[in-house]
N, C-alpha and C positions, 0 to 999 in steps of 0.2 A: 431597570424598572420596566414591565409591563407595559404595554401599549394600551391606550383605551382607544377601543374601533367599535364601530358602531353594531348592532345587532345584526346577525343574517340571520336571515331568513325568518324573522319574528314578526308578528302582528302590528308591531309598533312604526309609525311613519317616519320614512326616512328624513336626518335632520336636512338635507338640502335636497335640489329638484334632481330628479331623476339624471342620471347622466351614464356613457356607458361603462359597462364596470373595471376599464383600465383606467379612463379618467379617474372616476369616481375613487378609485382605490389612492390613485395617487397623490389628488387632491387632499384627500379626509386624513391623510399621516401627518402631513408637518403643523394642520390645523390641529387632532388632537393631543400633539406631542408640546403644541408651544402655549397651547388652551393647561393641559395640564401642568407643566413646568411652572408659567405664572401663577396657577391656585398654590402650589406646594410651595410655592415659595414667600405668596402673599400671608401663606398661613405660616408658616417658618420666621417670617419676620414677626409678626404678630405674637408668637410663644415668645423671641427673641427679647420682644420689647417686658414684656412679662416678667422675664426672668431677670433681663438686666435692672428693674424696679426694685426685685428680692433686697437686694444690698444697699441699694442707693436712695432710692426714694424717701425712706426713713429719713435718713441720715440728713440729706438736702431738706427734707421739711423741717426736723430740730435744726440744723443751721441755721435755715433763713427764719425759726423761731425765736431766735436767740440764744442755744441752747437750753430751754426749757423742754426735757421729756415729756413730761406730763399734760404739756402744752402741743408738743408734737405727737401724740397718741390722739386726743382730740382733734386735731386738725386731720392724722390719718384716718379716721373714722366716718369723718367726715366726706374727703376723698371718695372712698372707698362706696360707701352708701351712696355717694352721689353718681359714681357711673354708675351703677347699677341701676339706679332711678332712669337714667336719661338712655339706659338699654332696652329697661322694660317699655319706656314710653315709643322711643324714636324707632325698637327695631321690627314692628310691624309694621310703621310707616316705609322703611327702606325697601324692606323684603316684600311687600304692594310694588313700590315703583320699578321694580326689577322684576316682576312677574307684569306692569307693561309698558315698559322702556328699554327693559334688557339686563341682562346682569354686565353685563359691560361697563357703563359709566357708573353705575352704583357703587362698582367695585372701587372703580378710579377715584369716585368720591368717596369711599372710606379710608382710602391707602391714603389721599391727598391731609386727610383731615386728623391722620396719625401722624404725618410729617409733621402737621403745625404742632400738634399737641406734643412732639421731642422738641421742637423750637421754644415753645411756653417754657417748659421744662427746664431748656438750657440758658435762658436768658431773661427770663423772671425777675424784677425787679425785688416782688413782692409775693405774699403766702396767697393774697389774692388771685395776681396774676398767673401765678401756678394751678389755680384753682378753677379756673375760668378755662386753662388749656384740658383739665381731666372733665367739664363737661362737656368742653368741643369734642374728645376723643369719645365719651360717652355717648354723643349724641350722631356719631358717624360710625361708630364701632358695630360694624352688618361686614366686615367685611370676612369674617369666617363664616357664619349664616349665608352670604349670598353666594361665597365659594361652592359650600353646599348642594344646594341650587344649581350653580354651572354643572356642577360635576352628576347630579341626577341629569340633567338635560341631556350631555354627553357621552352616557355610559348606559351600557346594556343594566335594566333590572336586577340581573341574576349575578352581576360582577359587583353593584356599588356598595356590598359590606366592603369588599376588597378592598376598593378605593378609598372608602371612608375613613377605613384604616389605616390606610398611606396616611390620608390626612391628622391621624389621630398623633401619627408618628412625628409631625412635623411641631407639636407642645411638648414632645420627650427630648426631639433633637432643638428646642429651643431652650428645654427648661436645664440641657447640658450646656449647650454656649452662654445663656443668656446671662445668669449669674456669674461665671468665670470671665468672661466679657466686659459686666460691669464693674464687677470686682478690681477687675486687673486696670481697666479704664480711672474708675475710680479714687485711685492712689495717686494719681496725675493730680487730678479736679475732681470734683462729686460732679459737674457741670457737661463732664466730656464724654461718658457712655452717653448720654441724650443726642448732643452732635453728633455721634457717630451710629443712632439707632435713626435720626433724620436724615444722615445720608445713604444709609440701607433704604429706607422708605423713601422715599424721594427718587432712589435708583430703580427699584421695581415699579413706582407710580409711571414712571418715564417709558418703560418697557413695554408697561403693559397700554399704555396713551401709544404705540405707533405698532405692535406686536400681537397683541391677545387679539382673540375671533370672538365675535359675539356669540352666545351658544343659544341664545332664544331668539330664532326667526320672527320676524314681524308676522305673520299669518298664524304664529301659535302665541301670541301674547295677549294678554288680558286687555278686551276691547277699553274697555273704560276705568279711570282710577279712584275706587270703591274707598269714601272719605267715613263710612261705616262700619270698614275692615279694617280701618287703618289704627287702632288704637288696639289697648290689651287686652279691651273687653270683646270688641270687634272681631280682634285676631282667633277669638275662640268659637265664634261661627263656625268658620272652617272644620274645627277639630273635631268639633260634635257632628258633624253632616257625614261624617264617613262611618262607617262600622269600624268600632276597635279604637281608632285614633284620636279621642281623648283620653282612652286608659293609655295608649302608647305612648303620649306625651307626660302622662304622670310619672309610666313609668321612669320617662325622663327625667324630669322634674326632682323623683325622689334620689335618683342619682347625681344630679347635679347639686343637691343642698346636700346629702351625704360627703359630697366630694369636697364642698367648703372647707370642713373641719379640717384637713391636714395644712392650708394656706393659712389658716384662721392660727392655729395655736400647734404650730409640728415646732416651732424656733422652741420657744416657750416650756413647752410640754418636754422633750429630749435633754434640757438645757438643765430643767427642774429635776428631771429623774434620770439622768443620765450623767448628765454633767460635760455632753458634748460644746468642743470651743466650736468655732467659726470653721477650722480646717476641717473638724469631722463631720460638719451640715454641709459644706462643701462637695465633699466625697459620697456622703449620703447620697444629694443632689445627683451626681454624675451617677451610680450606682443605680439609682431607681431610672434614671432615663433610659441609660444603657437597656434595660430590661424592659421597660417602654417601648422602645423602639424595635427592639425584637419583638414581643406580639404583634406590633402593630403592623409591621412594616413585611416583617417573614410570616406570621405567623396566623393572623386573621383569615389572609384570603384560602388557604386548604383546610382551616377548620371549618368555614363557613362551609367551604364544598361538600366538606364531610356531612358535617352534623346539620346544615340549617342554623339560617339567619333566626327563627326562633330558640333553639337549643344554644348558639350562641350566646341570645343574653341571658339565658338562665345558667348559663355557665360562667359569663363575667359576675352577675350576679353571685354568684356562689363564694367566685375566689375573691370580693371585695368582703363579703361579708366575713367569712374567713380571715382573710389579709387583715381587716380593723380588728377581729377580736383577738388577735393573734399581738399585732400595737401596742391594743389597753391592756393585754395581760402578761407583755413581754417585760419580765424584772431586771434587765440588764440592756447595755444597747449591744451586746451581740446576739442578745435574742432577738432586739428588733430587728436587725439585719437579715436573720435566718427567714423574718416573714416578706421579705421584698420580694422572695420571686410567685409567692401564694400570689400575693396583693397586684402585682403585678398582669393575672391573668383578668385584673378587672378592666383592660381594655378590648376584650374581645365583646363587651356590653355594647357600648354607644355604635360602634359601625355596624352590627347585627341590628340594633333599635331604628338605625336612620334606614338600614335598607329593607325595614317592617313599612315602616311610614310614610318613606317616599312612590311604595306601591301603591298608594292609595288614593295618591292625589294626581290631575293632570298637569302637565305640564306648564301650560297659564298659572299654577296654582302653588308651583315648588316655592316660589321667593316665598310667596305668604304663608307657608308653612313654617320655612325656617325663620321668617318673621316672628312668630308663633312662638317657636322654639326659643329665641331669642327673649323675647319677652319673661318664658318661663325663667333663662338663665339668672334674665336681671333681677328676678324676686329673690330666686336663690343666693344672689352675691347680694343682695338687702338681707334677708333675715338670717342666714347661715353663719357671717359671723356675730352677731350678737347672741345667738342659740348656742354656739358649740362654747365663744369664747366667755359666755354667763357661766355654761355649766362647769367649764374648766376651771375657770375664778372658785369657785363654791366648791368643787371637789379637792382643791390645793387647798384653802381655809381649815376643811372640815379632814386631813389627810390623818389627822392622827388617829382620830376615832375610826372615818369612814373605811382607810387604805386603799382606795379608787382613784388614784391621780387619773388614771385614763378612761373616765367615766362619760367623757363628750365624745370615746373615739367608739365607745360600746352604745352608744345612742348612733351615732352614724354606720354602724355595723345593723342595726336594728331598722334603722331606716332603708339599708340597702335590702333587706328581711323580706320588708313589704315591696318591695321593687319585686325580688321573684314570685312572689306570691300574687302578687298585681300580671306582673306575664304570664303565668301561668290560666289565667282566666282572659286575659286579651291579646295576644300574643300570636295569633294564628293569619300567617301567609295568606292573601287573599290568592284567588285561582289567578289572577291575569291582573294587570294592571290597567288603571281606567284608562278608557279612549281618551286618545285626543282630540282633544277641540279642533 
C-alpha cells in the first residue's frame, strides 16, 4: 500500500515545525505509516462489526425474545432507528470536538464505546440491556467520520480520493470477513462473534491509546468549542458557508439513503424471487466484496488521476444507477450476479465526493464537516429503511397484477438519477484549497 507523505512543494503548511529535510523526511514515515494503519484498521474493524451483526443480531434479539419473530422484527426496527437517531444527534457533536481537541482521543473514545457496546451484546441479561449498548454504540459511532478527518489532515488534496478509497475498501473487506466470521462464530453461541468482535476492538483501542500520532496540531485546531455547531441543525452552518458544499453533501445524502435499500430488503427480496438459501447470500456476500475491494482499493486512485475527482462521481453515479436497474429487472439470480460487477463501479462515487468537500473547508473545520456528514448518514439509516422496506411490502402484495417485486430497488436507482444530475450542477473542483487558519 502507498505511503501517505506530506505535500512538496504546495501552498499548504507543513503539518509540523520546519526541520531539515533528512530529519524531517525521516521523522514523517513511521508517523504517516502507523497514523494510517490504525485508520484502516479502525475502519476494517467497524465494517467487521457490521457484518458479523448480518447473521446474528437477529437471531440473538428473537432468542432473548422468546422466539417470537414478529416480536423480534419490532425490537429490530427499533434498534436500528435508534442508532441512527443518536448518529444524527451525537456525530456533529464528536466531529466539533476533534476539530478542537484532536482526532486522537475522539477516536480512542469511539473505538472504546464499541468495545462496551460488543460487551452489552454478549452478556445482556435482557432486550433492554442490549438496547441501551446499541445507543452507547450510537452515540460514539464518529469513529469512521473522524478517521475521515485524520486522513484530510494528513494527506496531500490531490491524493485523498485515493485514500478515501482504501478507506472505502476496508466495508468490502469487512462485509467478507464479517458475516463468515459471525456465521462460523455463531454455531458455537449466538453470544461468541460479540466476544471476539470486543476483543478486536479493545485490541486496536490499546494500539491506538500508546501508537497513533495526533494529525491535528494544537496551532491548527478550533480555538473555542462552537455549542451552536454542535447539533444537526448547527452542523449545517458549515455546509451552506462554502460554495457548492451543501449540493455536495446532498449529493451525499442522496447516496447514502439510495445505498439503504440493499441492507434494508437484498435477504428478503432474493429469497422471494430467487429462492436463494443462506449458502448463496453467503457467496453473494463474498462476491460483491471481492469486487469492492478491487475498485476501491486498486482502482480508485488511477481513475481519479485520469478523469478527476469530479468525473469520478458522475461515474459511480452512473454504474449505481445502472447496477440497481439492472437488480429490479434481473428475472433470475444469475442475472443478478451478471449486475455486480456494473453495480460495483458505484464505489468510485463517495472517495471522489469526499475529496470535492474536503477542498473546501480548513483544517480546524474537517471534523465538523464529517460531523455533518455523519448526521446526514443518520437521517438516512432513519428513513431508508422504512422507505425502501414499505415499498417493497406493497410491491410483493400487489405482485400479481403489478409484476415489480423490485420496485424499491428502481426508486433507489432513481434516487442515485438525481445524485448525477445534482453533481452535474455542483460538482466543480475549487482552484486551491482554503488557507489555513
Amino acid at each position: 500500500m502507498a505511503e501517505i507523505t506530506p505535500p512538496q512543494g504546495s501552498e499548504v503548511a507543513p503539518e509540523v515545525a520546519p526541520q531539515p529535510p533528512e530529519t524531517a523526511a525521516g521523522r514523517a514515515r513511521p508517523q504517516r505509516q502507523a497514523g494510517f494503519g490504525f485508520i484502516f484498521g479502525s475502519a476494517l474493524i467497524n465494517a467487521i462489526s457490521f457484518g458479523i451483526m448480518i447473521p446474528i443480531l437477529p437471531n440473538l434479539i428473537r432468542e432473548m425474545a422468546g422466539g417470537d419473530t414478529a416480536a423480534a422484527s419490532e425490537w429490530n426496527v427499533l434498534f436500528a432507528t435508534t442508532w441512527g437517531l443518536m448518529q444524527l444527534v451525537f456525530g456533529p457533536m464528536l466531529g466539533m470536538l476533534s476539530d478542537r481537541f484532536g482526532r486522537r482521543p475522539v477516536l480512542l473514545l469511539s473505538l472504546f464505546g464499541l468495545g462496551v457496546d460488543f460487551l452489552f451484546m454478549a452478556f445482556a441479561p435482557t432486550l433492554w440491556w442490549l438496547f441501551l449498548g446499541r445507543v452507547l454504540n450510537g452515540a460514539t459511532a464518529a469513529s469512521f467520520s473522524t478517521a475521515n478527518a485524520y486522513l484530510a489532515d494528513v494527506t496531500p488534496p490531490e491524493r485523498r480520493a485515493k485514500v478515501f478509497g482504501w478507506m472505502g475498501s476496508a466495508f468490502s473487506f469487512g462485509f467478507i470477513i464479517g458475516p463468515t466470521l459471525g456465521g462460523m462464530l455463531g454455531e458455537f453461541d449466538l453470544r461468541l462473534p460479540f466476544m471476539a468482535a470486543a476483543a478486536l476492538t479493545f485490541g486496536n483501542w490499546l494500539y491506538g491509546l500508546f501508537i497513533l500520532p495526533e494529525s491535528l496540531p494544537p496551532e491548527r485546531r478550533a480555538k473555542s468549542y462552537d455549542w451552536s455547531r454542535a447539533n444537526p441543525l448547527g452542523a449545517l452552518k458549515l455546509l451552506r458557508s462554502r460554495p457548492g458544499l451543501l449540493g455536495l453533501a446532498g449529493v451525499g445524502f442522496l447516496f447514502q439513503i439510495s445505498h439503504m435499500v440493499l441492507p434494508t430488503i437484498f435477504v428478503l427480496y432474493t429469497t422471494y424471487r430467487y429462492g436463494w438459501s443462506p449458502g448463496v447470500l453467503g457467496a453473494t456476500f463474498l462476491l460483491t466484496g471481492v469486487l469492492g475491494v478491487i475498485v476501491q482499493m486498486f482502482l480508485v486512485g488511477p481513475v481519479v488521476g485520469r478523469i478527476g475527482e469530479r468525473n469520478a462521481v458522475l461515474l459511480g453515479a452512473v454504474c449505481g444507477v445502472l447496477g440497481f436497474a439492472w437488480y429490479g429487472a434481473a428475472s433470475t439470480g444469475w442475472l443478478y450476479l451478471l449486475g455486480a460487477p456494473i453495480f460495483a463501479g458505484i464505489g468510485f462515487m463517495m472517495p471522489g465526493l469526499q475529496g470535492l468537500m474536503t477542498r473546501r473547508v480548513q483544517p480546524h473545520e474537517q471534523g465538523q464537516l464529517q460531523g455533518a456528514n455523519q448526521s446526514l448518514t443518520g437521517i438516512a439509516s432513519v428513513t431508508g429503511p422504512p422507505l425502501f422496506g414499505l415499498v417493497f411490502a406493497w410491491s410483493v402484495r400487489h405482485d400479481a397484477t403489478l409484476h415489480a417485486p423490485g420496485l424499491a430497488i428502481y426508486l433507489a436507482a432513481g434516487l442515485l438519477a438525481l445524485a448525477f444530475a445534482l453533481t452535474l450542477k455542483v460538482a466543480q473542483a475549487p482552484a486551491a484549497e482554503p488557507a489555513r487558519a
